[in-house]
Every structure is written in C-alpha cells, then in structure tokens.
N, C-alpha and C positions, 0 to 999 in steps of 0.2 A: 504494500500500500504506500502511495508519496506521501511525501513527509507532510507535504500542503491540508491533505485530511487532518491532521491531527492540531491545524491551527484552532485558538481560541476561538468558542465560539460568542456570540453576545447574550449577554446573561444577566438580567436584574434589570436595575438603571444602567449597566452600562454596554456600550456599543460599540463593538470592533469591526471595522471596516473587511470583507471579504478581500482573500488573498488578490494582490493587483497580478498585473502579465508576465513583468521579472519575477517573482516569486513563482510562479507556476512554470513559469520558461523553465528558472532553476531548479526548480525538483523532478520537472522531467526530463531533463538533459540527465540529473543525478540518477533518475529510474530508471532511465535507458543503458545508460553506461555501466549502471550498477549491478543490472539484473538482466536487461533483454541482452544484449551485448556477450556476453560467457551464458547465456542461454541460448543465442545463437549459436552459436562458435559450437555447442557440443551439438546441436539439431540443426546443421547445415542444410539438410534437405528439406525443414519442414517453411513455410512460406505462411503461415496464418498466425503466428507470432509478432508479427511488425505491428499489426494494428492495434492489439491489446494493453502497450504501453500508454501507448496516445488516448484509445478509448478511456482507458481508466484514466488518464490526465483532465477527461473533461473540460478538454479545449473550449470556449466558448465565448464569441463574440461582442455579449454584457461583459462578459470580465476584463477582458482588454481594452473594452471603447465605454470608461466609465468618465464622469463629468470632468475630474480633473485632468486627465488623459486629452479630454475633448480642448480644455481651456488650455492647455499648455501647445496643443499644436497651433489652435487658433492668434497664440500669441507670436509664435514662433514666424508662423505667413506673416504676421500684420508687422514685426519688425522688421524679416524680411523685405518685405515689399515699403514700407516706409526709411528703412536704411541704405537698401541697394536699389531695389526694381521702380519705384519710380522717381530715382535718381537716371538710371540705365535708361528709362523710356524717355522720359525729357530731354537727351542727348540725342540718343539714336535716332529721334523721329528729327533731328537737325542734318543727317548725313545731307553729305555734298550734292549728292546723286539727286535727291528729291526738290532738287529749288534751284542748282546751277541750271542755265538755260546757253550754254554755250555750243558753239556748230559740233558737229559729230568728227572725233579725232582730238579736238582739243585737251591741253593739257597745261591746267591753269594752277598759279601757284595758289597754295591753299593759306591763311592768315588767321590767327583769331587776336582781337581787340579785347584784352581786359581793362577796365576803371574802377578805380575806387574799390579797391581790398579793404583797406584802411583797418587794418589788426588793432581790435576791441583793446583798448590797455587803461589805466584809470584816467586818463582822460576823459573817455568817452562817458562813460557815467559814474562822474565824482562821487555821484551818494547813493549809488547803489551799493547795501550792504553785506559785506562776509556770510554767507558761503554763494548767493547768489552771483555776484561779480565775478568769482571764479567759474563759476556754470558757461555763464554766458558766454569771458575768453575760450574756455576752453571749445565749447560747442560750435562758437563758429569758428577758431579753427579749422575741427574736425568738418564741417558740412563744408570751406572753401576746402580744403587737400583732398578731401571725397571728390568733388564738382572736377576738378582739375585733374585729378587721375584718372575721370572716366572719361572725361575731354581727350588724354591724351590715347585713354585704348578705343574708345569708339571714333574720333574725330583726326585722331592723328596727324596736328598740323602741321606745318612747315618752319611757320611763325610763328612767335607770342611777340605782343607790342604789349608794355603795359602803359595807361593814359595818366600818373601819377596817382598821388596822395595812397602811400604804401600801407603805407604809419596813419594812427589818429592823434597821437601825439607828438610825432616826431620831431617837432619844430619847439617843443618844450623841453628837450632832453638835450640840455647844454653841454658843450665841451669843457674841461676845465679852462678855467679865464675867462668865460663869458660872462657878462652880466646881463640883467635884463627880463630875467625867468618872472613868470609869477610867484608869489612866495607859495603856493601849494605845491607847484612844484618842483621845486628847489632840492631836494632828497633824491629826484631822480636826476641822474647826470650822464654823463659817457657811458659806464657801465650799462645802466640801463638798457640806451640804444643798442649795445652791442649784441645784448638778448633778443632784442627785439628782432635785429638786423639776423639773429643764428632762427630765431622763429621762423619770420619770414620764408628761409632758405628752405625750415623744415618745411613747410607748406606748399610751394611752388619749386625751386629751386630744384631739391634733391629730386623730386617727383621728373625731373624734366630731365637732369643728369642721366637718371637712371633709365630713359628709354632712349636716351641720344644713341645708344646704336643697336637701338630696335626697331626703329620706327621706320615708316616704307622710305622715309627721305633722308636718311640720318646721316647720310652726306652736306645736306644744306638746312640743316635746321638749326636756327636763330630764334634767342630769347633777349627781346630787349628790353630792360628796367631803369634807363637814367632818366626817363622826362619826369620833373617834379611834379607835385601838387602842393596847395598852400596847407596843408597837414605835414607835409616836409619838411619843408622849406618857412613856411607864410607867407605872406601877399606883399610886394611892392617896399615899401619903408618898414614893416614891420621882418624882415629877411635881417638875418644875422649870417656874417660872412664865414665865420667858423663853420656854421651849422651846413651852410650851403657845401663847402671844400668838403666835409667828413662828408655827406650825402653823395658829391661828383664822385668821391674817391672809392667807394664802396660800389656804387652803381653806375658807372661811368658820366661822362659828359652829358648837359642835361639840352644840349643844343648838337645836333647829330645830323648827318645825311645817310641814305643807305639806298640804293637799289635793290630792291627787290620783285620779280615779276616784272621786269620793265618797266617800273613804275620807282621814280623818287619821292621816298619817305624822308619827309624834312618833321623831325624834331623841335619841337621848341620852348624855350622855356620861358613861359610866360608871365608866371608868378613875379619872377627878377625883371623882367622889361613891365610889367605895371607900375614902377617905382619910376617911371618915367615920367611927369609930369605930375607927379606929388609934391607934397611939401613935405619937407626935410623936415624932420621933428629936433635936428641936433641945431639945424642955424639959420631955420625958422624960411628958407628959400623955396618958392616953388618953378617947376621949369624942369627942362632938360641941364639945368644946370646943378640939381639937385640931387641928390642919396645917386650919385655918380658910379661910385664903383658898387652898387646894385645891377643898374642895367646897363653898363659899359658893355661888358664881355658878350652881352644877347644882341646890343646895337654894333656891335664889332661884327662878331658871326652873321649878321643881316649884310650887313655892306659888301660882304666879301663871297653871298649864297651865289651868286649866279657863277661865277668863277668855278668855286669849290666845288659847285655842282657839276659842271660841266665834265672836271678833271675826276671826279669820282664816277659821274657816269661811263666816261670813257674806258676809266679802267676797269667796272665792271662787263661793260662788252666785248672788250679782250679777254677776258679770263671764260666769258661763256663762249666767247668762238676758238679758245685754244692759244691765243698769239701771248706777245711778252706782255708780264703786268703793268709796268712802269713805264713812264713817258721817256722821249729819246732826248740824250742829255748833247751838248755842246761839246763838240770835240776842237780842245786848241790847247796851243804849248804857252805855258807862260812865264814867268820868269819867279826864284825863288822867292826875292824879295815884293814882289808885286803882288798887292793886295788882290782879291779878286774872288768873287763869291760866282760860283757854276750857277747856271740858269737852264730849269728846262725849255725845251722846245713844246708849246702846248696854245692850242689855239680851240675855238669854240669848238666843242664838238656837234657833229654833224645828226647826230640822237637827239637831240633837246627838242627838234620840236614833232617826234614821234613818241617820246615819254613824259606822257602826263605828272606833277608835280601833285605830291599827297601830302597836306599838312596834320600834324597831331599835338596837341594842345590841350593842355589838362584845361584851362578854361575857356571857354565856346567866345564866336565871337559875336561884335554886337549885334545887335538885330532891333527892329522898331517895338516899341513897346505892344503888349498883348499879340504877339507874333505866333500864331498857334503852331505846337509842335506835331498834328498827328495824332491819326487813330488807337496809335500804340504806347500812350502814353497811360500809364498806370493809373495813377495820384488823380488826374483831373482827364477824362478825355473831353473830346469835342462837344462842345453846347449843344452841336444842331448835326444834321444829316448831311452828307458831301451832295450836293447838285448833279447835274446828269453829266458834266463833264467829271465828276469825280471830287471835282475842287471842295477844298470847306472857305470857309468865313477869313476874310484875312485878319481880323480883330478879334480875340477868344481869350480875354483873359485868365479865365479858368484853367485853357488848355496850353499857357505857355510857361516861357521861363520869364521870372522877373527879375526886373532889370534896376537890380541894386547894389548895395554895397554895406560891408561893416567890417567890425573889428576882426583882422585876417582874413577876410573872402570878399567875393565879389564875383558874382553871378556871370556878368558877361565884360569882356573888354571894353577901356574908352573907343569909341569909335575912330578917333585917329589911329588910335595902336594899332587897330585891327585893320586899317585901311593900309596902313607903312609896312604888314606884314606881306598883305597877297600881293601889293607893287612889286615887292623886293623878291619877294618867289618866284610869280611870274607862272604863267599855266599852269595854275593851280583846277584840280577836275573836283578833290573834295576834301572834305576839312570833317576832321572825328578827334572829339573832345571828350571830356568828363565833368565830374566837380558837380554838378547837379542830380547825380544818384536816380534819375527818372530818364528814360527814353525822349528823344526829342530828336524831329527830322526835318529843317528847314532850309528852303533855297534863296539863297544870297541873291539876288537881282540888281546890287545896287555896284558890287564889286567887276572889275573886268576880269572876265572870262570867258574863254576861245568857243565855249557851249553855250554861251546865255545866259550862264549862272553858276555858283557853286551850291553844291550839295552838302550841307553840314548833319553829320549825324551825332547827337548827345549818347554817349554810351551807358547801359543801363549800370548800377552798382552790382561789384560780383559776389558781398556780403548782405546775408538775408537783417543784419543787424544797421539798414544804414536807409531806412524810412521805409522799403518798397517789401511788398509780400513775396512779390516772385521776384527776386535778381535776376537777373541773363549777363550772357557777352553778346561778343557782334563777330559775326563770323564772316570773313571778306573771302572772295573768289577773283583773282588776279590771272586775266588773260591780255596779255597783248604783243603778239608776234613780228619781231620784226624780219626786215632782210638785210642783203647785204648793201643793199642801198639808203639804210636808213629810214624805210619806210613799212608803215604797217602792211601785214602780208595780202590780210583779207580786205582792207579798206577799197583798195580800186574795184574788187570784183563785190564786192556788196549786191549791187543791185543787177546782178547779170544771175547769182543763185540765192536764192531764195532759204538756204538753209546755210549762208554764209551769215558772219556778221555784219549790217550796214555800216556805213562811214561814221552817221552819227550815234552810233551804237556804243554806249560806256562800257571802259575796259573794266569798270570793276563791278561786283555783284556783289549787294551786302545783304545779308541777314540776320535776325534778332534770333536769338536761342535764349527761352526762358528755362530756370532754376526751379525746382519746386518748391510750391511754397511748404515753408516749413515751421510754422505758425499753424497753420491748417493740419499737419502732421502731430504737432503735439496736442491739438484740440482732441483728433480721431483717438490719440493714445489715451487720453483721460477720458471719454466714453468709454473706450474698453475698458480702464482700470474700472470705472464704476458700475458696470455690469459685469466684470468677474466677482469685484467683490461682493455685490448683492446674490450671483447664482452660488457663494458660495458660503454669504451666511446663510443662506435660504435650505441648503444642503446641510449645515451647520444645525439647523434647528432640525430638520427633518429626525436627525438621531434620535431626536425625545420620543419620536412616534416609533420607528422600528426597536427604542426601547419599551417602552408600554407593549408594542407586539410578542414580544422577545420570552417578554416576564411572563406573559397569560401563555403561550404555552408552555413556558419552564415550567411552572407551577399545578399545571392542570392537564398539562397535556390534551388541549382543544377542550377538555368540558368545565362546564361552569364550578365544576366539587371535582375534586381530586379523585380518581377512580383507581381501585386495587379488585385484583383478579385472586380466586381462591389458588392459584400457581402461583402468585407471586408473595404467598405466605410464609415464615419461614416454617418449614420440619421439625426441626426444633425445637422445646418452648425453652424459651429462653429465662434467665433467671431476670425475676420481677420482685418489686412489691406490692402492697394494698394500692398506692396511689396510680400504678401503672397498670394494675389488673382491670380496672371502669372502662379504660382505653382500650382491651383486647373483648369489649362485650360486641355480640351479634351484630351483624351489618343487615343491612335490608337492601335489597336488588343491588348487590353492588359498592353502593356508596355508605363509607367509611362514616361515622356516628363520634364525633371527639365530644369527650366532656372535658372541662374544664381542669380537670388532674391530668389530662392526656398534655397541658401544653407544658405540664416539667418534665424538662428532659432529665432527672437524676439517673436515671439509668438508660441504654437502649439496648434495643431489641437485638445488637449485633455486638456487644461488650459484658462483660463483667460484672457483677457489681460495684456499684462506688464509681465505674467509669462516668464521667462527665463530659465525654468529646459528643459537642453535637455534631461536629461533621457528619457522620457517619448518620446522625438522623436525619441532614439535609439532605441525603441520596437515595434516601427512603421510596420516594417517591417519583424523581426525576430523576437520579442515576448518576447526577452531575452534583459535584461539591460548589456550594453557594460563597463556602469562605476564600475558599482556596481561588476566585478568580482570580486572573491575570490582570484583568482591566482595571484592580481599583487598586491595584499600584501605577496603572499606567495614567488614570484621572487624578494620583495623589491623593488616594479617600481609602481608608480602611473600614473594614465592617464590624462591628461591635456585636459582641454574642450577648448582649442582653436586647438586640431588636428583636421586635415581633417579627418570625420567619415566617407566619401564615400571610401574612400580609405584604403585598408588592411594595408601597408604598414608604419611603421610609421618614424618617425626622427630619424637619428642614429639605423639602424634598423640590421647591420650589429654588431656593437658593442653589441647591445639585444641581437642577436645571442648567440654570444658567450660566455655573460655571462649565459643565458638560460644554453646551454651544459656542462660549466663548474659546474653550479649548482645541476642540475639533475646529473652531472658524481658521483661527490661530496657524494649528498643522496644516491646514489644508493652503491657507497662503502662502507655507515657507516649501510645500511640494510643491505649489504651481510658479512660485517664484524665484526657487533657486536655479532648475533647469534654464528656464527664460534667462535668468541674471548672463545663464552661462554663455547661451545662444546670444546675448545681445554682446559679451563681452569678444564672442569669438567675429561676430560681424563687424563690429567695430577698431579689430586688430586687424581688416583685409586693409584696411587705408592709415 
C-alpha cells in the first residue's frame, strides 16, 4: 500500500488538506521502484503488473488541479506575459518589414532614436520616501534594460543616437571646485556621477557591447551618447564649464558630424548655444557678448559645419567604395629651418548636394505658438477631426508644445538660434529633438528648404517615469543610393517605374514604436492580488464546513446515534465495576442506551482495572484515536481529557474558528507565493 494512504486524515475541528500531486508523484515513483520494479525483474513475462501500481496510486485529476495549483499557474502566465510577452509584442509588431515602404531590392540603413532616459536619482522626486524611492530607481531601471534588450534581439539596429538628458540630475552633481550647487545637493558630488555614469552603462551600454558581434551588422554598428540635455549639462547661463568637460569626456563631443546611410547627422548642442543672447548673471551683460565661453565652442563648430562636412562626407564615401581614407597631402621639399605647416588638398565635395543634412537637438526648434503636434500625441491630442485633405487646425493649443521658459529649461529655441542653425547647415531634410517627453510632429514652412519644409519630429521619453503612460522611441529607415557620379541612383528613373522611388520621395522613413504601458501592468497585478487573496480566504473559511463534515461522520459514522453491531462486542467480559455495569445494560434495535455512569471512563472495556487511558475508549466506536491527532499540533491547540468526547463541539469553539481560517488563509498565501516569488525572480534575472 503507498505511503500517501496512510496520511492524516481530518478529524474533529480540525482539517488537513488531501495529499497534493508531489506527494502522490513521490510515493509512486517510491511504489514503483520499490515493489513493481524486483516484481518485474523476477515475472519478466507476465505484462498485467504495470497497471496495478498506478491503479492503486489513484491518479486523479481533482488532486493535481486543486485551487492553489490553479492560482499559482494563473500567476505565473500573468507575470509572464506582463514581464516579457507584452514587452516582446510591443517590439515585434514595430519590425522593419511591416511599415518600411521602400522599392523591392532595397537595403536601407536601419536607426533607432532614443530621448530622454533620464535615470530616476533623488533629484527626481526629493520627497519621495525610503523604501518607495528605491522601488521606483530600481524598477525603471529594470523596464529601460528590459525595452533595450529586446530592441536589440527583435529590432536589431545598426544605430542608437541618443537625443540627450541621460541623467535627471546630472547637472547637480559637481566636480570638486565647483560652486554653485543647490545646498540639497551638495552631499552628492563627482563620486556620485561616476555611479551614475557605471549605471547608465549597466543599462544600455553593456547590453549593446555585448551583441556588437552578434548582430546581423556588427561590422557597422554605432552607438552615439555625446548630444547633451539641460538634465546634463543645464540651459544657456545656468551651464557650469566643469560639468560640461566631465560630460564631453565620458560621452564624447557634444557637437559631432557622422555619415550614416548617406545621410549627414549633425549633432548639436544646444543647451550651450542658448546662452547666446542671455544675460550674464556674473557682469550683468546681455548679447553675444555674454556667458562667452558657454557658447563659443557651439558658435565655432557652426562656422566651420559646411567645411567639416564636406571633408567628413568625402571621407566616408571612400571608405564605402574601397579607395584611400584621407585627403591627398602637398608634396614639396623645404628647407630645415623654414617654418611651414602641410596643407591638405581638399575642395567641396561633389556629394553634398545628393546627401540630405539631418539635425539632432535635444531641444526642438521654435515654432509659432499653439502649433499642433499631431494625432500621436499622448498628453493632449487634437481638438477636432483632420479635414478631407487630412490637415488639422493650424492653432490647437491643447495639442502642442508651449512655448516657454524657466529655471534650467526651455521648451523650444529663440527663434534667431534656430534660424542661424539651419542657415549654417544648409539642406537640412529633418530635425529630431527631445526634452519634451511627448511625441510631436511639425513642419517648418518658415525655414529654407530644398523640399518646402523641414520635418521636425519630438521624440517620445524612453522612461515610463517621465509624464507619459506608454514611452516609445522612433525608429528611422535610411535609404539613399548613390552612384558614381554623385547622384541619386533611382531619382532620374522615378517616374519611368512605378515601383521605383520618385524624385520627390524622402530618403528617410520614420516610425513611433510605443513601450507598454506599465502603470496599466501594475493596476492588472493588484486585481489579481485581490482576487487571489479573496479565493483564498474564501477556501480558508471553507475548512470550518469540511470540519463540521469530518466530525459527524467520525463520530457517528453517517447516523444521527452512534451505532454498535452485536460483532463488534467484545468476547470477553471484561473486568468492571457497579458504575460501569448500567452502561453494558440491553440495547434496543441496535442503538446503544448511555446513562449517565457510562460517561466515567474509570475503567474500559479494553484495560485493567485502575487503567485511566481514555484513548483507547475514543476508538471505541470510530476506530480512530481523537487524542493522538496530528492536526492539533499542526493548528498549535492541544486537546484536554477533561472535554466532553460525546460532543463535537468544543470550549471556545468560535475563537478555534477563526484562528483555524486565519491559519490555513496564512499557509495557503506562502504556497501560492513563494513558487510565484521564485518565477518572478527567475524572469527578472533574463534582463
């Protein structure tokens, strides 16, 4: 017989739970191994032995698929699916394939735009208190390094650009020697940043390291993080020169050129060129003659874009057609003592006006007030309904960005800035920003441009802690072929094939990819917490009824009066006195006749005289000892031999109640919660 027979069974008030699926598993792996197994071996031939282990196992369906069983798979999907899978689907439904729209053959470089990380640190919310403020750093964390890793196995880009503001307090965390901090926080310093700055790396950085030669491009995959944000650096006069050098020097120059996809990405930092026409707070001057070595080095790098462009365009279309990297130098003799500094040979190159110019700018530029951003705008969409041309409203101030300023920020550019930036670029096609944390998609009309306009896109925040429910990035699709002449491949034949790109057909394809939200995620988790816990005090309580069940048959064995059979009398007579002799008088049909000398047990019917063990008279009749349960060491309750045994009900039997329900409510949450703990600790170790 398995060992599982011989468990407790529920007896009295109290309620032991039927063996769960491991425990039956393990006593019939134990019966099998134990017994069928060398009863095999010596009956090789006989075949009707397999099934009798298992029969007697009383395998059965209720027993493995009981409530807490139920509630722990239940939770297991919902973390699941709340920690990975609709992480996984929010990605995937972004692949390239489903929204690029480019001719058949094409092979376009792939981008993604992150804004506005800005790692939760106390800055962010000063008076949020111990242990919550560590929650919150750490969880979003964990939800940007999760987003980011499934970005790089489902999306696999080529690029990361990041659109600044890393940090949320970055620009508070002084070098030694600086002055100037607020005094709260003054305690944090260099050290500080340097955590910050190993954080960060743990979150993107190492994540990106580690698939650099995995990925389908891992020959040209580039991740760039110098463009600042005013969370870095700060805005304009408020910029400390220290903070800015430790910032370049860790994440390189925060004014950059690159070619990528034929397409020049111009960097810039705009934060430092907003202190352009400020007023000096040290010696009270406003003008360009102002907080000078602020935006020196951004009005430097401007003067000298078309140039530098030209020479870094050139060089990167020698390295994609095979030829030398570097420009060809001045061959001549000259003499030892004569001064004489080498000069390349380098003249405009012959690309510039086949490669569109792409600016990136942690702060957008200006734009006229109530300037609406678009359908896709989280916070505020559109007032009204687009017209039959598609258009909406040019005035929506619900639906735009405002156009203001304060202490460290500053919503959009002065308009001069922003007008001395696209002069100086020059073929600028689009312009993609941050700093605003909401999606925003507007076209410039006012700026020259070889299209009619520029395309500015706001990039959404890629932290669910930084206003918006659903974060996204912006995922860019970079096609533009050229030849060896300088010229786009497909442009002349545009309108000869029809599955060509047209002339006026933009080389880049942008796309929003939203985050889930994860607000909405921990709503769904606390329903579920409060309907596991209700089904399982509810379970909890249920015990009082399968104990009252439990008792009326222990006691009775199904009838209302305890019933003895003349077989089940002893042989015997056993040694009595006067007071126990009234108790062996004639029964009528059966049922047993106690008088009131029958309920001293001085002696019984299976001892001695002088013995006193009532156990042995509590099996009298049910066969089961009442003292000796298991259970009421397991509830912490002992039974006292002076209660009435005829009676189910004991002393205090109300307050037993409910410690009973409290207790089983108790076990039952640390069985459905400790697996779960484990499932969520092991989902949470894949990122």
């Amino acid at each position: 017989m398995s060992a599982y027979r011989h468990a407790p069974l529920s007896i009295g008030h109290d309620y032991i739970e039927p063996p769960g699926f491991l425990r039956k598993f393990y006593a019939g792996v134990r019966h099998i191994f134990g017994h069928y197994v060398p009863h095999l071996l010596a009956n090789a031939r006989r075949t009707d032995g397999i099934a009798s282990p298992l029969k007697g196992a009383q395998w059965q369906l209720r027993s493995i698929w009981n409530l807490l069983t139920a509630l722990v798979l239940v939770w297991m999907l919902a973390l699941w699916w709340g920690e990975i899978g609709i992480f996984r689907n929010s990605i995937a439904g972004c692949d390239w394939h489903y929204w690029e729209k480019w001719p058949d053959g094409a092979a376009p470089h792939r981008m993604v735009l992150v804004a506005d990380p800005q790692l939760v640190d106390p800055h962010t919310y000063p008076g949020r208190p111990w242990p919550l403020s560590t929650i919150t750093r750490q969880h979003t964390d964990y939800y940007m390094r999760k987003s980011f890793t499934i970005i790089q196995d489902f999306l696999d880009p080529q690029t990361v650009f990041f659109l600044g503001d890393l940090f949320d307090g970055g620009r508070e965390w002084l070098p030694p020697g600086t002055s100037g901090s607020d005094s709260r926080w003054r305690k944090y310093g260099e050290d500080y940043w340097i955590k910050e700055y190993k954080r960060f790396g743990n979150i993107f950085l190492n994540e990106w390291l580690r698939r650099a030669g995995a990925g389908l491009h891992r020959d040209h995959r580039k991740m760039l993080v110098g463009l600042p944000g005013n969370h870095d650096l700060g805005l304009g006069n408020g910029i400390k020169i220290p903070v800015r050098r430790r910032f370049n020097a860790f994440f390189g120059d925060g004014n950059s050129i690159e070619v990528i996809g034929n397409h020049t990405f111009v960097s810039l930092d705009t934060v430092s060129l907003s202190a352009k026409g400020q007023q000096d707070s040290a010696t009270g001057r406003q003008g360009e003659g102002s907080n000078h070595e602020v935006w020196a080095p951004v009005e430097e790098f401007l003067e000298n874009l078309k140039s530098q462009k030209s020479r870094v365009l050139d060089r990167a279309i020698r390295l994609q057609n095979d030829k030398v990297e570097n420009d060809m130098m001045f061959h001549e003799v000259v003499g030892v003592r004569e001064p004489h500094v080498s000069k390349s040979v380098h003249t405009a190159s012959k690309f510039e006006g086949s490669v569109p110019s792409v600016l990136l700018t942690h702060v957008p530029l200006y734009r006229a007030k109530d300037t609406p951003c678009g359908p896709l705008r989280e916070r505020s969409p559109p007032s009204t309904k687009p017209n039959k041309d598609g258009e909406y409203l040019e005035k929506d101030p619900g639906n735009a960005i405002r156009v203001e300023y304060g202490f460290q920020y500053q919503n959009v550019l002065t308009p001069d800035i922003s007008k001395e930036i696209i002069d100086k670029i020059g073929d600028v096609q689009s312009v993609f920003s941050g700093d605003d944390h909401d999606y925003c998609e507007v076209l410039h009309r006012g700026y020259t441009s070889p299209s009619g306009g520029i395309r500015e896109i706001t990039v959404k925040a890629f932290s669910w802690a930084m206003g918006v429910r659903r974060p996204g990035f912006l995922l860019l699709s970079l096609w533009n072929p050229l030849d060896d002449t300088a010229k786009a491949i497909y442009q002349s034949q545009g309108d000869q094939d029809s599955n060509i790109a047209k002339p006026q057909h933009r080389t880049i394809q942008p796309h929003l990819c939203l985050l889930p939200n994860q607000l909405s995620i921990f709503i769904r988790y606390i329903i579920l917490l409060v309907l596991t816990l209700f089904a399982l005090l509810i379970r909890a309580a249920r015990a009082i009824n399968k104990i009252n069940n439990d008792v009326s048959k222990t006691y009775t064995n199904g009838h209302v009066l305890p019933f003895i059979t003349e077989s089940k009398r002893p042989t015997t007579p056993p040694f009595h006195d006067s007071s126990s002799a009234s108790a062996s008088q004639a029964h009528t049909n059966g049922l047993a006749i106690r008088s009131t000398a029958g309920r001293i047990r001085a002696t019984s019917p299976y001892s001695f005289p002088g013995s006193l063990s009532n156990d042995h008279a509590r099996k009298n009749y049910s066969g089961v000892s009442l003292h000796d349960d298991p259970l009421d060491e397991r509830w912490g309750r002992g039974r006292s031999h002076d209660e009435d045994d005829d009676h189910p009900k004991r002393k205090g039997a109300a307050g037993s109640r409910l410690v009973v329900v409290w207790r089983e409510f108790r076990r039952s949450v640390l069985l459905v919660g400790f697996p779960v703990g484990i499932w969520w600790i092991y989902l949470a170790g894949k990122f």
